[in-house]
C-alpha positions as CSV (number, residue, x, y, z in Angstrom):
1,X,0.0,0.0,0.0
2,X,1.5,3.3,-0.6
3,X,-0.1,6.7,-0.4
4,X,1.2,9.4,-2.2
5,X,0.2,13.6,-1.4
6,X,-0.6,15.3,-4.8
7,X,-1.8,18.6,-3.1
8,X,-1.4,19.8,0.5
9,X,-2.6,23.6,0.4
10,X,-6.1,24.7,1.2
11,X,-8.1,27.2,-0.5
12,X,-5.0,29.3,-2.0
13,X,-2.3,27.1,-3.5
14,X,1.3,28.5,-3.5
15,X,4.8,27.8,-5.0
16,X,5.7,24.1,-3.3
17,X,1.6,23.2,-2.4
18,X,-0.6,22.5,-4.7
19,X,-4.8,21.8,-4.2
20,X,-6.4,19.2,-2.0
21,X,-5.5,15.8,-4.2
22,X,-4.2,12.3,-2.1
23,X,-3.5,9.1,-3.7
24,X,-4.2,5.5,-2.1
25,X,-2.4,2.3,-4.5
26,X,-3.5,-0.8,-3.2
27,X,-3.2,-4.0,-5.5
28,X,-4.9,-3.3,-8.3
29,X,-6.7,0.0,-7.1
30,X,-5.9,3.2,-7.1
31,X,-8.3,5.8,-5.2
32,X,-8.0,9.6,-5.3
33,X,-9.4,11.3,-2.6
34,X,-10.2,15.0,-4.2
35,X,-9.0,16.2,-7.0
36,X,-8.0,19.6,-6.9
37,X,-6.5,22.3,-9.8
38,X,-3.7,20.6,-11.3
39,X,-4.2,17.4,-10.1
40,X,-3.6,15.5,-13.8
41,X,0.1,17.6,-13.8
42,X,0.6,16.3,-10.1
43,X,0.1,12.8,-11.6
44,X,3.1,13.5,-14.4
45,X,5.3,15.4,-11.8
46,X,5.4,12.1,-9.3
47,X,5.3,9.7,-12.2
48,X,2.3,7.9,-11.6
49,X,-0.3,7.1,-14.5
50,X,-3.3,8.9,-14.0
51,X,-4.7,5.5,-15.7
52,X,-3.9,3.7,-12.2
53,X,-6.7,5.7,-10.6
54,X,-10.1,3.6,-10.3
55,X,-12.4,5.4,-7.5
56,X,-12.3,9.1,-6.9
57,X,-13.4,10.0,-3.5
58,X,-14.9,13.5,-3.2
59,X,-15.0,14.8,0.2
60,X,-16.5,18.2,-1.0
61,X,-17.4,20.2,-3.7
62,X,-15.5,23.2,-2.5
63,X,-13.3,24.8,-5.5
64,X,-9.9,23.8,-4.1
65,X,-11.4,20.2,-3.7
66,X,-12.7,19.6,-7.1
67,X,-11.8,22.2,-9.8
68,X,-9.3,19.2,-11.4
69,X,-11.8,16.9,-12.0
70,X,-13.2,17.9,-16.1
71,X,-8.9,17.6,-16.7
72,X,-8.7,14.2,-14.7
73,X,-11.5,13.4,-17.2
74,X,-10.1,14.3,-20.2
75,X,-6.6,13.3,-19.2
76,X,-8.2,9.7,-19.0
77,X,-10.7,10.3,-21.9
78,X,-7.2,10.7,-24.3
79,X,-5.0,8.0,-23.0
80,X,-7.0,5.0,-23.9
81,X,-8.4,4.6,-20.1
82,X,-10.4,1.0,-20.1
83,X,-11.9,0.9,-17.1
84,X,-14.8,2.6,-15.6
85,X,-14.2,5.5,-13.0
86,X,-16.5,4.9,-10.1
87,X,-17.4,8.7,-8.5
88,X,-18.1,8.9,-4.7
89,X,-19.5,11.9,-3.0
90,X,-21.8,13.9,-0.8
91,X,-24.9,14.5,-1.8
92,X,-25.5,17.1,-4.9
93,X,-22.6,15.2,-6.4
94,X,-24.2,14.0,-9.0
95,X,-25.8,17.6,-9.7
96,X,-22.4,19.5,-8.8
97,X,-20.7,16.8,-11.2
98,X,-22.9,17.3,-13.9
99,X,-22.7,21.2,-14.0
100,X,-19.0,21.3,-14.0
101,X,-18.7,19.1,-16.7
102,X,-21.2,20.6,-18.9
103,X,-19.1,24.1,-18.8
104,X,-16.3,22.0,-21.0
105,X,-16.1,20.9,-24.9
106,X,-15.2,17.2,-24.6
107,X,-13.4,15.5,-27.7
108,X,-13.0,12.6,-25.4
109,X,-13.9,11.6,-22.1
110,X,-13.6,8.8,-19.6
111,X,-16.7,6.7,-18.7
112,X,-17.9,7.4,-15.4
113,X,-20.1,6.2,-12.4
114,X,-21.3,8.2,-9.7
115,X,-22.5,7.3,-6.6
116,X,-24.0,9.8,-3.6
117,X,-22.7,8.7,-0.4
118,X,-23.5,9.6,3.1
119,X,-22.9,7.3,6.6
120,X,-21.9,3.9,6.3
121,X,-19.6,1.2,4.0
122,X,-20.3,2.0,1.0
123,X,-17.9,-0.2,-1.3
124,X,-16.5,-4.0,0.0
125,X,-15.0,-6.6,-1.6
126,X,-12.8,-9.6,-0.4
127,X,-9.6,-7.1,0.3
128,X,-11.0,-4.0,1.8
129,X,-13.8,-1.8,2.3
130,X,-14.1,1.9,2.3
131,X,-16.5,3.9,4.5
132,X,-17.9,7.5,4.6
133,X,-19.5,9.6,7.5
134,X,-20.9,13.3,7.5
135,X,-18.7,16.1,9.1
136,X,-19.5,19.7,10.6
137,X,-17.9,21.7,7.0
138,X,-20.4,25.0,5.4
139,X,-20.6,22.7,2.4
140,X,-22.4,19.1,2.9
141,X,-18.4,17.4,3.7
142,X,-17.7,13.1,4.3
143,X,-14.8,11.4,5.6
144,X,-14.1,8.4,4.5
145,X,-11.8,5.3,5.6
146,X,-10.0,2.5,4.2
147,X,-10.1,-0.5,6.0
148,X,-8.0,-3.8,4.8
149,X,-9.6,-7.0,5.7
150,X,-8.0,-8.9,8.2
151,X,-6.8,-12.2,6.6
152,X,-4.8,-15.2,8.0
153,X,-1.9,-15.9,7.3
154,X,-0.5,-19.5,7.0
155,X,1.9,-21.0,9.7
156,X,4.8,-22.7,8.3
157,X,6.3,-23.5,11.6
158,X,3.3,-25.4,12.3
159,X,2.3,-27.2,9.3
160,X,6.5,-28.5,8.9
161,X,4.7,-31.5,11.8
162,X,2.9,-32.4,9.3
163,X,5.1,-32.2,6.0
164,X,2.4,-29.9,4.7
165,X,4.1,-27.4,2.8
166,X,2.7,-26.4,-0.8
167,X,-1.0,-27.8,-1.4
168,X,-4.3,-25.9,-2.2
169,X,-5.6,-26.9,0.9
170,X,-3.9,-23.7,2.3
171,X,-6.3,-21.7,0.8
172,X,-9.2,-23.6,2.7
173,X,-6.9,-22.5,5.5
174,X,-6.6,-18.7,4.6
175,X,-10.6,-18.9,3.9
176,X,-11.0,-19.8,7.8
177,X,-11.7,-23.8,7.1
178,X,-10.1,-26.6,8.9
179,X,-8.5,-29.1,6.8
180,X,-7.6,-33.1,6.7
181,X,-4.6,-33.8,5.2
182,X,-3.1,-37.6,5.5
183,X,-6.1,-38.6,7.4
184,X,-5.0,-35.6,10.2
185,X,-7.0,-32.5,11.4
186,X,-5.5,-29.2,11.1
187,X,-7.4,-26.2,12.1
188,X,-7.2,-22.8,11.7
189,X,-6.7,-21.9,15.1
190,X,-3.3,-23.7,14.6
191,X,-2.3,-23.4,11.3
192,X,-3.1,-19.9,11.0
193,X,-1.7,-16.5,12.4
194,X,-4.5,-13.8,12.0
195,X,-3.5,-10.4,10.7
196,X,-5.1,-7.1,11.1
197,X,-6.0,-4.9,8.5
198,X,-4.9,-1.6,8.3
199,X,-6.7,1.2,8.4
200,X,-6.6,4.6,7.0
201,X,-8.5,7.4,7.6
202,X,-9.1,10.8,5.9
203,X,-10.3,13.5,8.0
204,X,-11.3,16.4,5.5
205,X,-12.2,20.2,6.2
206,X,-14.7,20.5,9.5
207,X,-15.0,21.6,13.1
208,X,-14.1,19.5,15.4
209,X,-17.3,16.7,15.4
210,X,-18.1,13.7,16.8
211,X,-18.6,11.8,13.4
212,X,-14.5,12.6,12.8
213,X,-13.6,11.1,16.1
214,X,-15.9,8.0,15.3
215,X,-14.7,7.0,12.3
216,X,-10.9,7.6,13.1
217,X,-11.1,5.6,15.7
218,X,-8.1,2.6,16.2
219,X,-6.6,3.9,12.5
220,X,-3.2,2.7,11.8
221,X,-2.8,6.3,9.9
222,X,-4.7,9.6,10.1
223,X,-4.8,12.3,7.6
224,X,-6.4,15.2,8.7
225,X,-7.0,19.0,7.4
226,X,-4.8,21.5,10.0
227,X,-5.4,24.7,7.7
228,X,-4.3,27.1,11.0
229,X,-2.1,27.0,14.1
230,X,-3.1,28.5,17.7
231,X,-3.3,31.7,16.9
232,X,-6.3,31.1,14.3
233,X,-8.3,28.9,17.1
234,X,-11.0,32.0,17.0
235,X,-11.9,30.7,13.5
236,X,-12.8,27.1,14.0
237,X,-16.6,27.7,14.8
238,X,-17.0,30.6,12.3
239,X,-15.0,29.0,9.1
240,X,-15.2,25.3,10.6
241,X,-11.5,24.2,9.9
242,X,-9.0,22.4,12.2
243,X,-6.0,23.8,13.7
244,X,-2.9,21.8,14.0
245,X,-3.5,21.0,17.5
246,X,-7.1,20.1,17.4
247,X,-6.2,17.4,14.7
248,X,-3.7,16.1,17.3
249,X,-6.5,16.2,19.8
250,X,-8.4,14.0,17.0
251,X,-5.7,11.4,16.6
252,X,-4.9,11.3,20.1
253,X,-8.8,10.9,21.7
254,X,-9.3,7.9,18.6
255,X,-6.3,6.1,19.3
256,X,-4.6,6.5,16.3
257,X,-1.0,5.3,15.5
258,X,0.4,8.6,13.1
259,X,-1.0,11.4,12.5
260,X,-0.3,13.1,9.4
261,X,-1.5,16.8,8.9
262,X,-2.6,18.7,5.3
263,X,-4.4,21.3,4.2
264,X,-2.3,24.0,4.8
265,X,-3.2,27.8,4.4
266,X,-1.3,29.6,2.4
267,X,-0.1,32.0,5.1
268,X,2.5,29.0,6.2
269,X,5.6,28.7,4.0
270,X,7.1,27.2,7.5
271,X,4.8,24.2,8.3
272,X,7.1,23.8,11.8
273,X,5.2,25.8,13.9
274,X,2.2,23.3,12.9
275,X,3.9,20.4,13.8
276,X,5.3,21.9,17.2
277,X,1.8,22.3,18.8
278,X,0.6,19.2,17.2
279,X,3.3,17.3,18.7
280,X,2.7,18.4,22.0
281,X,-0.1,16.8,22.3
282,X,0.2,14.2,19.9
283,X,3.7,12.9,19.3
284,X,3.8,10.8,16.2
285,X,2.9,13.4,14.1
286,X,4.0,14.8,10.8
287,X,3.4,17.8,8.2
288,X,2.7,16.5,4.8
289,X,4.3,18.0,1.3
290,X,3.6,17.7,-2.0
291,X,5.0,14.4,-3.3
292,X,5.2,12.9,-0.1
293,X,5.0,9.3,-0.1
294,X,4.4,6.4,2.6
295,X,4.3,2.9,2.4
296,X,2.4,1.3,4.7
């Protein structure tokens, strides 16, 4: 899994930050949560086919959140995409979707799906699941987290008893199943070695709110919005934004592992001061930058 940052300014983008854009590659998918101004040149800078992307996730349809979407499109429309892009979003998306669109002269265009979200899982399959819930933002604004199933994985140590060590009988194993094998039972408590998913959460632009501290909770990695420091704290109720500290506060209260922060105004060229008070209350944090990638 690797998760690469595309865009880590807020509303004004400057000289080294460029609009709301983060991308999730897992296996096969690729899921872009936002897609800011300049997302499809983000793509080329950091070398990564926009063609990878399957599902864009939009948290909001607040300019710096979604103005890249008609290139995205188009970029995809030109260069032969195959697959289907499967839109996510608040609802209005598929109104907000339909207007931006219209305002553009396609030659070519990608197929698309859209789907309006609110509370809830809204897409499983046999590797993960992703879930949205609603968040205290002016515009209608989701979270949404990804959560790897938890799988089993096979003990070798174990199974050497046995002389068991290529068969497809291990996939019974890995579906949860106890097995014979030479007339023996071998069960899953014993053969296996449960793993636990891991879980990533996106914490967009809101007030603090208890639907951001539900569905963070126990993630192995938080990504939240901390557009101001301190000194902005007057703000949070009238523009509904997170300072740095309150999005410690966040990953602290849900148990989070890391913490990293985004969504910077444009008033930081230093993002130290950010980190500093998020640190004090929440040491393993970090300040995101453009091009920033983690493997998880």
């Amino acid at each position: 899994m690797k998760i690469t940052f595309l865009g880590t300014s807020s509303m004004i983008p400057t000289k080294t930050r460029n609009h709301s854009a983060i991308f999730l590659q897992y296996q096969n998918e690729g899921i872009l949560i936002d897609c800011g101004e300049g997302t499809q040149r983000q793509f080329r800078l950091a070398g990564i086919s926009p063609n990878k992307v399957t599902k864009l996730l939009i948290t909001h349809w607040h300019g710096d959140h979604i103005l890249g979407i008609p290139g995205l499109i188009q970029n995809l429309g030109v260069n032969d995409y195959k697959k289907t892009l499967q839109i996510y979003g608040p609802k209005g998306t598929k109104k907000y979707l339909k207007n931006i669109l219209s305002g553009v002269v396609f030659e070519e265009r990608a197929k698309y799906e859209v789907k309006e979200v609110s509370k809830g899982i809204f897409y499983k399959d046999k590797n993960f699941s992703l879930e949205s819930v609603p968040l205290d933002h002016i515009a209608p604004t989701l979270a949404y987290s990804f959560k790897e199933n938890d799988r089993l994985k096979i003990n070798l140590d174990y199974l050497k008893k046995f002389n068991l060590k290529q068969h497809p009988l291990l996939g019974k194993l890995q579906q949860g199943k106890d097995i014979i094998y030479n007339d023996k039972k071998i069960t899953v408590k014993k053969a296996t070695i449960p793993i636990k998913g891991k879980k990533i959460t996106f914490i967009s632009d809101t007030a603090p709110c208890k639907n951001a501290l539900i569905i963070a909770k126990d993630s192995d990695l938080l990504i939240s919005e901390s557009t101001w420091g301190n000194e902005f704290s007057n703000l949070v109720k009238q523009r509904k934004h997170l300072t740095a500290e309150l999005a410690a506060r966040l990953a602290k209260d849900s148990n989070s592992k890391e913490l990293i922060l985004t969504h910077f105004s444009q008033r930081y060229k230093d993002l130290k001061p950010l980190e500093s008070e998020a640190k004090k209350v929440f040491k393993n944090t970090k300040t995101a930058k453009d091009f920033m990638e983690i493997k998880i």
